[in-house]
C-alpha positions in Angstrom: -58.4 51.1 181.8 -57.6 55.0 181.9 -55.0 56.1 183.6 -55.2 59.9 185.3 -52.8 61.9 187.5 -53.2 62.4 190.8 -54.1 66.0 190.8 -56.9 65.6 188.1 -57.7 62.3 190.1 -58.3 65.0 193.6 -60.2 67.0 191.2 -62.4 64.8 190.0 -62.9 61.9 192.9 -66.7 61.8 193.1 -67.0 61.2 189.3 -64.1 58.2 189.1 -65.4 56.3 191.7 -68.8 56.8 190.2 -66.9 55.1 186.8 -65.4 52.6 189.1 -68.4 52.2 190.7 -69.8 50.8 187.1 -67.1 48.3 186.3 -64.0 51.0 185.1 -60.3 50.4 186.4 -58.9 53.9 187.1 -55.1 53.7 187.5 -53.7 57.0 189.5 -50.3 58.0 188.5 -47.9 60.5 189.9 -45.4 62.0 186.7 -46.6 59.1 184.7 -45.8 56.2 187.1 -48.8 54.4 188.0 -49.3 55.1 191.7 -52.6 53.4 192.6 -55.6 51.2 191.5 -59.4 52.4 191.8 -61.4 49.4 191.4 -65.3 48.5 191.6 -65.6 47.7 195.3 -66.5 43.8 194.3 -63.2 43.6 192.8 -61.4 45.2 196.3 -63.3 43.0 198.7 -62.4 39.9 196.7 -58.4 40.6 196.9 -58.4 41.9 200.4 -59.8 38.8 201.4 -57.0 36.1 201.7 -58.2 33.0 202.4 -55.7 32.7 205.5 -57.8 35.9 206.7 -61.2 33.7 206.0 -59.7 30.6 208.0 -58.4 33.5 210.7 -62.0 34.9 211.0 -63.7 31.6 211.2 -61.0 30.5 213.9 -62.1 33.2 216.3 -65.5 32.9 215.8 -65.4 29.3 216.4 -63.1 30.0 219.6 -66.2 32.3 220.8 -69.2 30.4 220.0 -70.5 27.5 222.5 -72.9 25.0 221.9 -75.8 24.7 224.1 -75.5 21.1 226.6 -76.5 18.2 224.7 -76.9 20.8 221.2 -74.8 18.6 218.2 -72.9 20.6 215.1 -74.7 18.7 212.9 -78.2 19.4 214.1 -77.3 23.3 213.5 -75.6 22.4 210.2 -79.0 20.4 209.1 -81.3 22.8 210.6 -78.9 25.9 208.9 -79.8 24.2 205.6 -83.2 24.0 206.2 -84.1 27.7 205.8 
């Protein structure tokens, strides 16, 4: 993990997220306090994504999404796990 201060870090953006881009943790620090996390974009998806904010998502995409008259969940499920 390297660690770099937040001027150098402005300086030199394009190159550490190039190095974060490949796996490296880059921790930003301000007069040696640690200030911020650059992380391989995996990584950031993965903790933004609570799984309250999963079940929120699926909630309102459920609320918007009707099935056709006589159309059964199941069928779509089956015929989802078809292709």
């Amino acid at each position: 993990m390297a660690r770099i201060a937040t001027n150098l870090a402005q300086a030199q953006l394009a190159e550490l997220v190039q190095r974060a881009s490949r796996g490296e943790t880059i921790v930003i620090t301000e007069s040696g306090k640690a200030m911020a996390e650059l992380i391989p974009a995996d990584d950031a998806t993965q903790r933004a994504l609570s799984e309250e904010q999963v079940l929120t998502t699926l909630r309102g995409i459920r609320s918007r999404t009707k099935l056709a008259p006589g159309e059964k969940l199941a069928d779509l499920i089956h015929e989802g796990r078809k292709h």
